[in-house]
PATOR-192419 format. One record per atom (N, C-alpha, C): residue number from 1; atom name; x, z negated, y. Coordinates in pm, 1 decimal, decimal comma. Each point is the difference from the previous one (the first is absolute). Layout:
// PATOR-192419
{NUM 'CA' {X Z Y}},
...
This chain:
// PATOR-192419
{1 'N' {1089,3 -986,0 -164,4}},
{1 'CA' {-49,0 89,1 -104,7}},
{1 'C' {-150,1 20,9 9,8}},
{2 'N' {-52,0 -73,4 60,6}},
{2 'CA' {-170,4 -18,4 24,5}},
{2 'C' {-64,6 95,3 58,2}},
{3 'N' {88,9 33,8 112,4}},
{3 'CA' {-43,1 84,0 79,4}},
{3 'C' {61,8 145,5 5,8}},
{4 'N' {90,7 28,9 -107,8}},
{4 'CA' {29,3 118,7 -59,3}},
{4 'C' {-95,3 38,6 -118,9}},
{5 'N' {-8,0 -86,4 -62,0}},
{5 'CA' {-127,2 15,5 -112,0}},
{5 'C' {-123,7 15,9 53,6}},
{6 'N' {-75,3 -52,0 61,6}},
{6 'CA' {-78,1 39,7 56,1}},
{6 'C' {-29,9 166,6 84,2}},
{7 'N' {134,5 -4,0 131,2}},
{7 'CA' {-11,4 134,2 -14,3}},
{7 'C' {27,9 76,6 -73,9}},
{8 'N' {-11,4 -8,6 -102,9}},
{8 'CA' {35,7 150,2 -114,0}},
{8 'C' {-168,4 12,6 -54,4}},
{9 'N' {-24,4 -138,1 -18,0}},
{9 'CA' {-108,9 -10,4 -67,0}},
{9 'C' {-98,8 117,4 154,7}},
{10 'N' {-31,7 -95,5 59,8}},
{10 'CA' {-30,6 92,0 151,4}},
{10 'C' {8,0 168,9 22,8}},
{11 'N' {71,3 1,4 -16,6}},
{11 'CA' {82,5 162,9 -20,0}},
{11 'C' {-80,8 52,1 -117,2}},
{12 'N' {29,7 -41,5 -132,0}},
{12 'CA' {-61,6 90,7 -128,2}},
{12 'C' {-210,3 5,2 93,7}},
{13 'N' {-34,7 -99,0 -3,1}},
{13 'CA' {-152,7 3,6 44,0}},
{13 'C' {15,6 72,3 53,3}},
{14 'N' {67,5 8,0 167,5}},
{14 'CA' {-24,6 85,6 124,3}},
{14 'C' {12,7 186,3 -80,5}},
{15 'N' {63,8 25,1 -56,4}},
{15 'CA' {20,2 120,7 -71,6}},
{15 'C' {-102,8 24,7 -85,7}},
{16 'N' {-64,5 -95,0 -94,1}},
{16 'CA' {-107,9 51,8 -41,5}},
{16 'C' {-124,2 18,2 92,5}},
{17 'N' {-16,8 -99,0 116,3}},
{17 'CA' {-87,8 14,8 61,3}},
{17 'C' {-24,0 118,8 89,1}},
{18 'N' {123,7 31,3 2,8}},
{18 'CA' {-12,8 145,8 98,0}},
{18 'C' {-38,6 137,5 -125,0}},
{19 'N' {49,9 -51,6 -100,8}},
{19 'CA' {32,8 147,9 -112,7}},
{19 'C' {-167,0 12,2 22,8}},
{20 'N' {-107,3 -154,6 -23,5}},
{20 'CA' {-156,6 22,5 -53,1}},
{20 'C' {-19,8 15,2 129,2}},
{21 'N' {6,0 -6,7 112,4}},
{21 'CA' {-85,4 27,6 123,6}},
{21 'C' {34,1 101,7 22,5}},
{22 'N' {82,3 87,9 -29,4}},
{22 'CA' {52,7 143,2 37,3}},
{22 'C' {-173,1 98,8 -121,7}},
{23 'N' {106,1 -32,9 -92,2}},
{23 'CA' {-84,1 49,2 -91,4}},
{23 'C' {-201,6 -1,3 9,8}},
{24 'N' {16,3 -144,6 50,1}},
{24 'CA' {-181,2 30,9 28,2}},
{24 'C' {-24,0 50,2 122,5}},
{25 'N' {54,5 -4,8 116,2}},
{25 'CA' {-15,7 116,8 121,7}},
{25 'C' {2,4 136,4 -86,3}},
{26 'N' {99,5 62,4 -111,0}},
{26 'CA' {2,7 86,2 -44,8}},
{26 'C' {-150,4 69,3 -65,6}},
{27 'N' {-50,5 -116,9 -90,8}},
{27 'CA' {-71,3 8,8 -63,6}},
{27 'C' {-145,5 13,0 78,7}},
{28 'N' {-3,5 -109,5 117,7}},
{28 'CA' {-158,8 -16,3 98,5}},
{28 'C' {19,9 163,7 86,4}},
{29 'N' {85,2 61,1 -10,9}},
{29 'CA' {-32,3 126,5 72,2}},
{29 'C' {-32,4 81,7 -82,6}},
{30 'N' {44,4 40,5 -112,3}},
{30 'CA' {-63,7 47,3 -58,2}},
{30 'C' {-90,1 -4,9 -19,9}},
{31 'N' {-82,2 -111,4 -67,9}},
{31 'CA' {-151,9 -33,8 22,3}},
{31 'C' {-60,5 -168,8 20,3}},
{32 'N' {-67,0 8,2 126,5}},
{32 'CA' {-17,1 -169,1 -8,0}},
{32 'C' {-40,5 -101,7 -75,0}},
{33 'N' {-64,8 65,6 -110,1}},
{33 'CA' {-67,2 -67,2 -120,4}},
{33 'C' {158,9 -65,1 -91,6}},
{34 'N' {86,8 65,0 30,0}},
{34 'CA' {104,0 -25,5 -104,3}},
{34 'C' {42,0 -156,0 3,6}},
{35 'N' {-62,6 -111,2 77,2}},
{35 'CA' {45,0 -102,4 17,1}},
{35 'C' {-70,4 -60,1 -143,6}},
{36 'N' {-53,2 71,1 -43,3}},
{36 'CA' {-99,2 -56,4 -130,9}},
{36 'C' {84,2 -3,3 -107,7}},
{37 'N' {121,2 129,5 -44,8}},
{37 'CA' {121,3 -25,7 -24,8}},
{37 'C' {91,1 -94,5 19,2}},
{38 'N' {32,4 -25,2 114,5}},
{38 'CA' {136,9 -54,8 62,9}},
{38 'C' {4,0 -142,0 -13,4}},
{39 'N' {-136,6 -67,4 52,6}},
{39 'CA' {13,2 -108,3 2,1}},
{39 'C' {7,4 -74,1 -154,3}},
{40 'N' {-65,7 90,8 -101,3}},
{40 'CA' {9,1 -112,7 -130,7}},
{40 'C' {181,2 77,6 -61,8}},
{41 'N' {13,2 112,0 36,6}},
{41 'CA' {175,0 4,2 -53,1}},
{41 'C' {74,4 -57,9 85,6}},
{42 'N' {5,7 -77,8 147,5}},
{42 'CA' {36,2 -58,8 33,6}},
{42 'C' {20,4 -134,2 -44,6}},
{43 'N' {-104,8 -28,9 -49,9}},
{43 'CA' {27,0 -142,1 -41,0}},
{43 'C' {66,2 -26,0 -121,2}},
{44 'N' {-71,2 127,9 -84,5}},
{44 'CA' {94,8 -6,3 -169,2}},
{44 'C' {148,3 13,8 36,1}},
{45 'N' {35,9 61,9 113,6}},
{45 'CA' {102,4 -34,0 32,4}},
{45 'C' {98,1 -116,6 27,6}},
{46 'N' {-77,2 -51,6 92,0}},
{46 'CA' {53,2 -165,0 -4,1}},
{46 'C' {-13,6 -92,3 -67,5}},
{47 'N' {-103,2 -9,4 -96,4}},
{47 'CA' {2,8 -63,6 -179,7}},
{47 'C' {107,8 65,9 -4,4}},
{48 'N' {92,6 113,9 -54,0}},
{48 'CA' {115,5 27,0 -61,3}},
{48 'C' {67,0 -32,8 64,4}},
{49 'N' {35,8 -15,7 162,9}},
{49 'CA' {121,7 -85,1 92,0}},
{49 'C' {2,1 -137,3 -62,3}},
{50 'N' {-157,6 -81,1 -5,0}},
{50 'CA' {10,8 -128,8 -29,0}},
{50 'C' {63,8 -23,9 -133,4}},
{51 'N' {-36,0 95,7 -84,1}},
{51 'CA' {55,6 -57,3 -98,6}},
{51 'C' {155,1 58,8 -58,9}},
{52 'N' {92,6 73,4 68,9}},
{52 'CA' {105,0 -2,8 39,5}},
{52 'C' {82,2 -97,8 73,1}},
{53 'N' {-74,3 -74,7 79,6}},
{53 'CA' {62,2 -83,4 74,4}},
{53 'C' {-40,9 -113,2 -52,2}},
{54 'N' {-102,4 -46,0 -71,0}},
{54 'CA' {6,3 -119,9 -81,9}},
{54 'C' {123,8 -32,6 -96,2}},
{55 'N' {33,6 105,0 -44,8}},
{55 'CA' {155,2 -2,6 -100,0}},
{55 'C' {72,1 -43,4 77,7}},
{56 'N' {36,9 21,4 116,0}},
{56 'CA' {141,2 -24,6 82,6}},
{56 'C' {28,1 -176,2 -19,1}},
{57 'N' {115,3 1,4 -33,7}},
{57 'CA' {33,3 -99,9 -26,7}},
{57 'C' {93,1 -118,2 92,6}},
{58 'N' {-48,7 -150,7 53,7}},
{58 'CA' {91,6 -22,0 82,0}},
{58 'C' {137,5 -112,2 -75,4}},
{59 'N' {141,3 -7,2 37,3}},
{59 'CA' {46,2 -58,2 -115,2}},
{59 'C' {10,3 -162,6 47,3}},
{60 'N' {-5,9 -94,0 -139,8}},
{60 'CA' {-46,5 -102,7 33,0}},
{60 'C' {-134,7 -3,3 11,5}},
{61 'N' {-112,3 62,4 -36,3}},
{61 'CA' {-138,2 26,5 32,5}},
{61 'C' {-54,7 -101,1 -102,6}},
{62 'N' {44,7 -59,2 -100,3}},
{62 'CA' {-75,7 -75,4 -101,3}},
{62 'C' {62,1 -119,0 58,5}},
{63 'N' {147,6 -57,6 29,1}},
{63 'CA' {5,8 -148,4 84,6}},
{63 'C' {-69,4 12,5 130,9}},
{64 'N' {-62,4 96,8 72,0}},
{64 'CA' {-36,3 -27,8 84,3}},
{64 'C' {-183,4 -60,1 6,6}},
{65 'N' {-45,1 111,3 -123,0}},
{65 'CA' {-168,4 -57,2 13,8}},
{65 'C' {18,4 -126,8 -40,9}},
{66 'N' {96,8 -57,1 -128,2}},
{66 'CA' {-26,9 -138,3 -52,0}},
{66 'C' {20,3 -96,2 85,2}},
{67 'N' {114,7 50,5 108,3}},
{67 'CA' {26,2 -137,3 123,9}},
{67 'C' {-181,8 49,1 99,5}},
{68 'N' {-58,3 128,4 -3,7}},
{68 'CA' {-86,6 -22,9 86,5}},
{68 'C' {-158,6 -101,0 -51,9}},
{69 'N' {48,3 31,8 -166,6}},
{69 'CA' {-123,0 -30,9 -87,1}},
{69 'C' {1,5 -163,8 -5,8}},
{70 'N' {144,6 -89,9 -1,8}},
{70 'CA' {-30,9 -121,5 -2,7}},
{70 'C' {66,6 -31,3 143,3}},
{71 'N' {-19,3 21,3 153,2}},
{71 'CA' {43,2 -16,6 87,1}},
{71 'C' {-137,6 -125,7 31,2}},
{72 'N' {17,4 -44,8 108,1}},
{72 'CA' {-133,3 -68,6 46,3}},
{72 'C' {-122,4 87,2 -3,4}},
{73 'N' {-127,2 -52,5 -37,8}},
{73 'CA' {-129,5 37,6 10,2}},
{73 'C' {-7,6 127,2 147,1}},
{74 'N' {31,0 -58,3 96,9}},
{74 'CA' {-48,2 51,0 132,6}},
{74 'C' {99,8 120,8 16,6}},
{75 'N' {96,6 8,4 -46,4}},
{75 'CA' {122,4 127,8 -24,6}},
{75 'C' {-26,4 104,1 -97,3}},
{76 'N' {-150,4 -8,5 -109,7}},
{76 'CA' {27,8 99,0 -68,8}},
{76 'C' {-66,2 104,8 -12,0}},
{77 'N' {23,3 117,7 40,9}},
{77 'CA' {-127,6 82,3 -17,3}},
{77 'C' {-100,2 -10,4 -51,4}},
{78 'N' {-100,7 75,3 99,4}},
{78 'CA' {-143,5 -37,6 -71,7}},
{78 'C' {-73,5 114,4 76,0}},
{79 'N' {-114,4 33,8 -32,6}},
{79 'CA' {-59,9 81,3 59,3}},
{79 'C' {-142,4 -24,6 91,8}},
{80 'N' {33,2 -169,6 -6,4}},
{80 'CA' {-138,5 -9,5 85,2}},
{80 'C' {43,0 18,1 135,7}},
{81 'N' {-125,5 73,2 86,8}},
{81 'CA' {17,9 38,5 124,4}},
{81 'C' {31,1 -142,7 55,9}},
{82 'N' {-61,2 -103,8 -21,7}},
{82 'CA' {7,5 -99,7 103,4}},
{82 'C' {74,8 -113,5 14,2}},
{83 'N' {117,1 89,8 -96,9}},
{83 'CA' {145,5 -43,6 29,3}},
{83 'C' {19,7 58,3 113,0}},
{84 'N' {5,2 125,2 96,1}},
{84 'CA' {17,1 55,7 62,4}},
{84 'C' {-8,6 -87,9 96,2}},
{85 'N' {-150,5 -16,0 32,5}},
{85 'CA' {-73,4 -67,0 101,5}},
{85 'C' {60,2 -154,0 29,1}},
{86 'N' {56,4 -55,7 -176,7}},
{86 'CA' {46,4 -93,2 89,1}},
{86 'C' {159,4 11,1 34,3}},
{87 'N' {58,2 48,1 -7,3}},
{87 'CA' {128,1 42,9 46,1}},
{87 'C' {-14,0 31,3 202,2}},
{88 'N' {-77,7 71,2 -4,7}},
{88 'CA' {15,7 12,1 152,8}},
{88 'C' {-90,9 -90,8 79,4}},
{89 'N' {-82,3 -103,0 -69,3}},
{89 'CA' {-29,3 -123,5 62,4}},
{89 'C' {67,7 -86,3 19,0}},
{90 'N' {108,5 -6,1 -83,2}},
{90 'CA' {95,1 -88,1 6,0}},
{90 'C' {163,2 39,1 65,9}},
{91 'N' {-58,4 112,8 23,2}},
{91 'CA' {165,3 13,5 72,2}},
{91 'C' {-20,0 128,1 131,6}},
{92 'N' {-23,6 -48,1 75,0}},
{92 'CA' {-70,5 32,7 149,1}},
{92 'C' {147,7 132,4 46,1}},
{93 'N' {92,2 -20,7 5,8}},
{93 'CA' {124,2 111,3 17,3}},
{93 'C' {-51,0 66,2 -120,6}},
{94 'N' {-4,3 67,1 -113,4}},
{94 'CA' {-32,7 56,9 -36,6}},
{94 'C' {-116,6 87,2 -31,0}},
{95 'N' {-83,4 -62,7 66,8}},
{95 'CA' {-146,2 27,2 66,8}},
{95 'C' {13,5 72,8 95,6}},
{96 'N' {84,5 -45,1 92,2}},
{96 'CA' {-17,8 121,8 109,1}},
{96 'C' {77,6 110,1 -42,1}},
{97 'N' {121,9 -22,9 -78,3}},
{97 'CA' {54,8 150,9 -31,0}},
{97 'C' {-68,0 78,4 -33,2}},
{98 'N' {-109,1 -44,8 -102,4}},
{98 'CA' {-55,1 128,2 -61,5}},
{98 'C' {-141,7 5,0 50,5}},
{99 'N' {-23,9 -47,6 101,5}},
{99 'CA' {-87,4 51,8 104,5}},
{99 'C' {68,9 100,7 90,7}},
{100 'N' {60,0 -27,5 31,1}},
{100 'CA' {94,1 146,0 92,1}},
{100 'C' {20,3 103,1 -121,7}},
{101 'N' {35,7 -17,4 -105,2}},
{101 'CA' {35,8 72,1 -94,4}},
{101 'C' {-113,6 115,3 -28,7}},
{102 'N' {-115,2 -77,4 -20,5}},
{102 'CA' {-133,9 56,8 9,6}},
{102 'C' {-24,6 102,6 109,3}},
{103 'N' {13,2 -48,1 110,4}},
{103 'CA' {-23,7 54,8 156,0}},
{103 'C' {49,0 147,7 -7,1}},
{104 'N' {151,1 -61,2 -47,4}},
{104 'CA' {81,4 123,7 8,4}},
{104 'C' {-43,9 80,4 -106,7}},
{105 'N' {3,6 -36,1 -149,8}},
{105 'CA' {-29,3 88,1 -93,4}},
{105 'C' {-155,5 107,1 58,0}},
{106 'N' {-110,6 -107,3 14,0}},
{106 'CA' {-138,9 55,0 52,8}},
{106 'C' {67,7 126,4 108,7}},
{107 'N' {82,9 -28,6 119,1}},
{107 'CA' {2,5 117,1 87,5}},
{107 'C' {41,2 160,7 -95,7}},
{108 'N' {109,5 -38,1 -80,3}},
{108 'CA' {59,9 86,5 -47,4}},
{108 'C' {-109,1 91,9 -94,9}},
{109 'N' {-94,4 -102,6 -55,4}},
{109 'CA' {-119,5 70,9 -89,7}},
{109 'C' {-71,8 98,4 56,9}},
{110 'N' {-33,0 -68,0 157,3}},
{110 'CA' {-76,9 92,0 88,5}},
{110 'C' {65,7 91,2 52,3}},
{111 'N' {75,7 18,5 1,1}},
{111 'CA' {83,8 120,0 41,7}},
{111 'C' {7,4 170,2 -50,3}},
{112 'N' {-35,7 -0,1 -100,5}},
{112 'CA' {-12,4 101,1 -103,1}},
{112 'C' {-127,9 38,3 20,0}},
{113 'N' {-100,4 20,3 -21,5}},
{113 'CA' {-135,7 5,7 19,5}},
{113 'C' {-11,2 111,5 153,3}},
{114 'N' {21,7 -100,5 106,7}},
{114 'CA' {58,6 89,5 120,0}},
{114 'C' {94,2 99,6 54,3}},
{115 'N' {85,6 26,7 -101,1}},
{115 'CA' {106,3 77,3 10,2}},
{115 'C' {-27,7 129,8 -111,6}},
{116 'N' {-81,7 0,9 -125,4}},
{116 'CA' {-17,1 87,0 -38,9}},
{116 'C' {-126,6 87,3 61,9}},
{117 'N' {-88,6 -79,9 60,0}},
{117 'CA' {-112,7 55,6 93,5}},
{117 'C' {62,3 69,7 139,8}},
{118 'N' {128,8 -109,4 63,6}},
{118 'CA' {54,5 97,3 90,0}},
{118 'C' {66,5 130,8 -24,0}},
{119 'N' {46,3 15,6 -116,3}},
{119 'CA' {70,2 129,4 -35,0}},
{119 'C' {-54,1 71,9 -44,9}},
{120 'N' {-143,8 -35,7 -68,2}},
{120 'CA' {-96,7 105,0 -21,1}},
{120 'C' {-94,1 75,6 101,7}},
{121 'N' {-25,8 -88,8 89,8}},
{121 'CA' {-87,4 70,3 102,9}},
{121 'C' {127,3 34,4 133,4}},
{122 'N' {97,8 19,3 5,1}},
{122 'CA' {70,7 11,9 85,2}},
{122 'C' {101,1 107,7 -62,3}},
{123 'N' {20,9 19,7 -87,5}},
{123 'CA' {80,1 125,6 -72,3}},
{123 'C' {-94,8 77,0 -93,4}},
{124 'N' {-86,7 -29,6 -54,9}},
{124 'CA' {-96,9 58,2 -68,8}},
{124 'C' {98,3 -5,8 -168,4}},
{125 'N' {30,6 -84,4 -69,9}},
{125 'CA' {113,5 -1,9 -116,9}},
{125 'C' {-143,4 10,2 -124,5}},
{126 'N' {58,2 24,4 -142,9}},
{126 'CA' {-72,8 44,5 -94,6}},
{126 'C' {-0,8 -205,4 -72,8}},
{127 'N' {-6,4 -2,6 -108,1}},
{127 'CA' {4,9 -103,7 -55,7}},
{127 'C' {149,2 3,1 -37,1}},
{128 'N' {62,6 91,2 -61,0}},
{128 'CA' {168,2 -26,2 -57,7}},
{128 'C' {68,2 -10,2 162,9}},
{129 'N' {-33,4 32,7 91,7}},
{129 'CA' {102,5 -13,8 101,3}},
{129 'C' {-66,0 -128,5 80,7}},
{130 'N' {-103,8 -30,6 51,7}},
{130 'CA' {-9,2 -140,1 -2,8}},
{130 'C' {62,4 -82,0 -104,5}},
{131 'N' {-31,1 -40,4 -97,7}},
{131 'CA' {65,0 -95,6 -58,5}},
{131 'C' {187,2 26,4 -51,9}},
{132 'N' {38,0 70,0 76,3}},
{132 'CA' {139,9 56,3 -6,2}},
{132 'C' {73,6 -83,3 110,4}},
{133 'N' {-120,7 43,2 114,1}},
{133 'CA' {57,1 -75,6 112,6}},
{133 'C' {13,4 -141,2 -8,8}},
{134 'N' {-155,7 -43,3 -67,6}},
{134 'CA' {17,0 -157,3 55,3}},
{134 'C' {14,2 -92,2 -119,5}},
{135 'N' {8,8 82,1 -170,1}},
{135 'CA' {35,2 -86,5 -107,9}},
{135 'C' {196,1 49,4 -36,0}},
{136 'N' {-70,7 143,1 7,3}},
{136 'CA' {189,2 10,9 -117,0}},
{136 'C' {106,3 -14,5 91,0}},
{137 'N' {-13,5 73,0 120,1}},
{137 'CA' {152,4 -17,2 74,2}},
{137 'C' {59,6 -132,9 48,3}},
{138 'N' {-148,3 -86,5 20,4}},
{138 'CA' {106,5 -123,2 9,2}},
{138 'C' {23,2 -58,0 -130,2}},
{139 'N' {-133,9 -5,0 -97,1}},
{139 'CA' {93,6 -53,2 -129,1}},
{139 'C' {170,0 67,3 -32,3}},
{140 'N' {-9,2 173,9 -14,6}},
{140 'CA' {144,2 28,6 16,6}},
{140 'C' {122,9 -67,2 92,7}},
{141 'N' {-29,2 -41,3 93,5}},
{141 'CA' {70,8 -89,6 90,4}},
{141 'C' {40,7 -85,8 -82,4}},
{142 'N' {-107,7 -73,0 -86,8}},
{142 'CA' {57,1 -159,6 -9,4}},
{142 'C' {138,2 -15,4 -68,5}},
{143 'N' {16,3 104,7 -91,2}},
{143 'CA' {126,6 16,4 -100,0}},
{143 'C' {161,4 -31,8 65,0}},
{144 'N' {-68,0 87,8 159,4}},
{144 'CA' {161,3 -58,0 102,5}},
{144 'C' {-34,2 -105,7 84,9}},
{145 'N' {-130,6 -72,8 17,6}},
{145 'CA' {-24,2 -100,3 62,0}},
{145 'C' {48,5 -135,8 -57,6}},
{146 'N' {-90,2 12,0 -115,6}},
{146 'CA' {24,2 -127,9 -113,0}},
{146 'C' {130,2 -63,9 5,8}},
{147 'N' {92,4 105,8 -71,2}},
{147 'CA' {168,9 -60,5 42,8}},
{147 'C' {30,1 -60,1 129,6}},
{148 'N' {-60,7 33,5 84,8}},
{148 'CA' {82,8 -86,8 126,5}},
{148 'C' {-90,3 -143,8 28,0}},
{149 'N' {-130,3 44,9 -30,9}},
{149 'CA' {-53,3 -136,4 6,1}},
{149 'C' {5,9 -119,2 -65,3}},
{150 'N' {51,7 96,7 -149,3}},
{150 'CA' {20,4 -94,3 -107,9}},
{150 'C' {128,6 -104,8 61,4}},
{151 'N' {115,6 81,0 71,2}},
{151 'CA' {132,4 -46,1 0,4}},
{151 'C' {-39,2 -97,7 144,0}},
{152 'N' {-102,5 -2,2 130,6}},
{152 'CA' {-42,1 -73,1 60,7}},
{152 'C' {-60,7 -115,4 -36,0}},
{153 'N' {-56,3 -12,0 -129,2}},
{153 'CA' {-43,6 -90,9 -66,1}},
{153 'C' {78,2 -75,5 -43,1}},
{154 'N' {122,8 -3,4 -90,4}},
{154 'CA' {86,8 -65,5 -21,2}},
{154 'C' {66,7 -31,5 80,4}},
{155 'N' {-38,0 35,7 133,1}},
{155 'CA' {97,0 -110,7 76,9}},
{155 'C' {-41,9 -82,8 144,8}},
{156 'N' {-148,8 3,1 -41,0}},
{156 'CA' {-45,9 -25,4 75,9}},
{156 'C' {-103,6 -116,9 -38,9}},
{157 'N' {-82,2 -114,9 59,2}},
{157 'CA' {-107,6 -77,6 -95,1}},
{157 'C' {-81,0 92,4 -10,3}},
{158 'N' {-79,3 -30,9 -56,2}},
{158 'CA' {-146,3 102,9 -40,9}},
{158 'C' {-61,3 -59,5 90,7}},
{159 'N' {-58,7 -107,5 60,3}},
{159 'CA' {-92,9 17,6 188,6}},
{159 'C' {88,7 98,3 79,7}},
{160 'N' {131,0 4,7 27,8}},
{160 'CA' {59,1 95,6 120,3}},
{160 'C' {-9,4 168,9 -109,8}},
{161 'N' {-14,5 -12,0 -104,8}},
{161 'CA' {-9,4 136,6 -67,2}},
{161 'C' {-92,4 42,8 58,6}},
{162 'N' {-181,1 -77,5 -43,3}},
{162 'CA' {-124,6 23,3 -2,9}},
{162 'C' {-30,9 62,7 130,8}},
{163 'N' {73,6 -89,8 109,1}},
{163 'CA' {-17,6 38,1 120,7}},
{163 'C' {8,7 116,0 100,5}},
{164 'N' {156,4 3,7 -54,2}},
{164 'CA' {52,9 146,1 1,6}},
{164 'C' {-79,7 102,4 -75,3}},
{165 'N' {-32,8 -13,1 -90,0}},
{165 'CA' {-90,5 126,9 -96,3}},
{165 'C' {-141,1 -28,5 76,5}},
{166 'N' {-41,3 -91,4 40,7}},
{166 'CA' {-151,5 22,9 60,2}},
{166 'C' {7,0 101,0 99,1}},
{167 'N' {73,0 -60,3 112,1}},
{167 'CA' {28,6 84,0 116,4}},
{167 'C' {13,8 146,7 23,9}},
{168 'N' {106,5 21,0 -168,0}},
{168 'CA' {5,3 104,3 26,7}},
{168 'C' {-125,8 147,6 -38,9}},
{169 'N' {-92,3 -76,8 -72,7}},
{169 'CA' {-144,3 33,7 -17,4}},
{169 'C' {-46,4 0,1 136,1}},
{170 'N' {29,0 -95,5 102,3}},
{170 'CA' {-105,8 23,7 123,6}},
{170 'C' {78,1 92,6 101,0}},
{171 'N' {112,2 46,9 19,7}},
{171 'CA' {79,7 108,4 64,2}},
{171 'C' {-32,9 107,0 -42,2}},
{172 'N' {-47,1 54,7 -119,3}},
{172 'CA' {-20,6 117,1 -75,5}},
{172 'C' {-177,5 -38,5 32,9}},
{173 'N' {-29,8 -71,3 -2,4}},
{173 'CA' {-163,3 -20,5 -15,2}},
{173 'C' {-41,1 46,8 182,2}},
{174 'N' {89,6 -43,0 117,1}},
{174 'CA' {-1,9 51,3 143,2}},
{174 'C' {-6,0 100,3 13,3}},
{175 'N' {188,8 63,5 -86,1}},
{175 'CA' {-30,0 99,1 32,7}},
{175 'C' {-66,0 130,9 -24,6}},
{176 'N' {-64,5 -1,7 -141,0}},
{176 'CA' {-104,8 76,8 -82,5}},
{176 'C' {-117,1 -3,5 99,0}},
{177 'N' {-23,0 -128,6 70,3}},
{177 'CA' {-116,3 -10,9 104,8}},
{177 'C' {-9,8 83,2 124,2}},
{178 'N' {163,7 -9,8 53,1}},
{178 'CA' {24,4 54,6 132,0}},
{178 'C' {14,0 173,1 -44,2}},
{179 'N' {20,7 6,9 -119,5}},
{179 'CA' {51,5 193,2 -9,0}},
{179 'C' {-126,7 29,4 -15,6}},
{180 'N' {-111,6 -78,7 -91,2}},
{180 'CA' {-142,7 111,1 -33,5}},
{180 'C' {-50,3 -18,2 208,1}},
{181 'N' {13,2 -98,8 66,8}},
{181 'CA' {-70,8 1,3 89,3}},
{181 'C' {103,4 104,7 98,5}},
{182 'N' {53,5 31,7 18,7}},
{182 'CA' {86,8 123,7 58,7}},
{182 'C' {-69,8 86,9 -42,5}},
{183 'N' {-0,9 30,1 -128,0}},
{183 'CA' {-26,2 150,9 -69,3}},
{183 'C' {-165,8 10,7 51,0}},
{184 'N' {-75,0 -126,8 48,4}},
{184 'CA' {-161,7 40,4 16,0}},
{184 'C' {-15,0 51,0 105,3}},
{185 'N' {117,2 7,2 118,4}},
{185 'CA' {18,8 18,1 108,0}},
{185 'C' {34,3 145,9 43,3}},
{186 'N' {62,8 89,4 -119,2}},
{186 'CA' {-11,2 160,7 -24,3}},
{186 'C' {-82,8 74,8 4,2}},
């Protein structure tokens, strides 16, 4: 159920995220100043997601904080960072996961940056069709992605999930590499 809930949850974001990145390509062509707009109704936006989704309710949600509230000291939420810190001092396999995790997440960050510069100086695109290319159509994707990954998830551990989902960031990350470097070759 974890990983059906999640992708739905996944899915509703990915749909809003494409509806507002559509819309501000819409809006930055019209005039570039309009980000002076966008960005503060963007956010009043997500205050109203957050506080929609603060209601959602999980069941069993009140036996669960009280078993988390009198669980051992070292089990219960908290918000100091350096719980963090000591968690992955103390447990070296989990240290390296999310050092690769990092690696991988970091490549995927950098990826975007270069790909909207390649499609701009290589197709000459406006602001709504750049960010069409490289925000909404794959967010639109995720809606038929999510489901299958979700259903790979459940049956798979989450290291052979992670793995599989990294990878498949660096096949798409090649070949985004190998097509702009073809196309410089025109």
């Amino acid at each position: 159920d974890r990983a059906r809930i999640a992708g739905k949850m996944a899915t509703v974001q990915a749909m809003v995220l494409a509806g507002t990145g559509f819309a501000a390509g819409w809006a930055l062509d019209a005039s570039p100043k309009a980000f002076v707009v966008i960005f503060p109704a963007a956010a009043v936006f997500g205050l109203v997601g957050t506080s929609i989704y603060r209601r959602v309710r999980l069941r069993g949600q009140r036996r669960l904080a009280r078993a988390e509230r009198n669980g051992r000291r070292e089990e219960r939420p908290t918000l100091n960072p350096m719980s963090v810190v000591q968690v992955l001092r103390e447990d070296p396999a989990y240290r390296r996961y999310m050092a690769w995790m990092m690696v991988f997440g970091l490549g995927n960050l950098m990826l975007f940056a270069p790909l909207a510069i390649s499609i701009e100086d290589r197709v000459g695109v406006s602001y709504a069709e750049g960010i069409v290319a490289t925000a909404v159509i794959p967010l639109l994707a995720m809606p038929i992605a999510i489901p299958l990954w979700a259903r790979l998830l459940s049956t798979r551990h989450v290291i052979e999930f992670r793995s599989l989902h990294g990878w498949s960031f660096v096949t798409a990350s090649v070949l985004l590499f190998a097509a702009s470097g073809a196309a410089s070759y025109q």
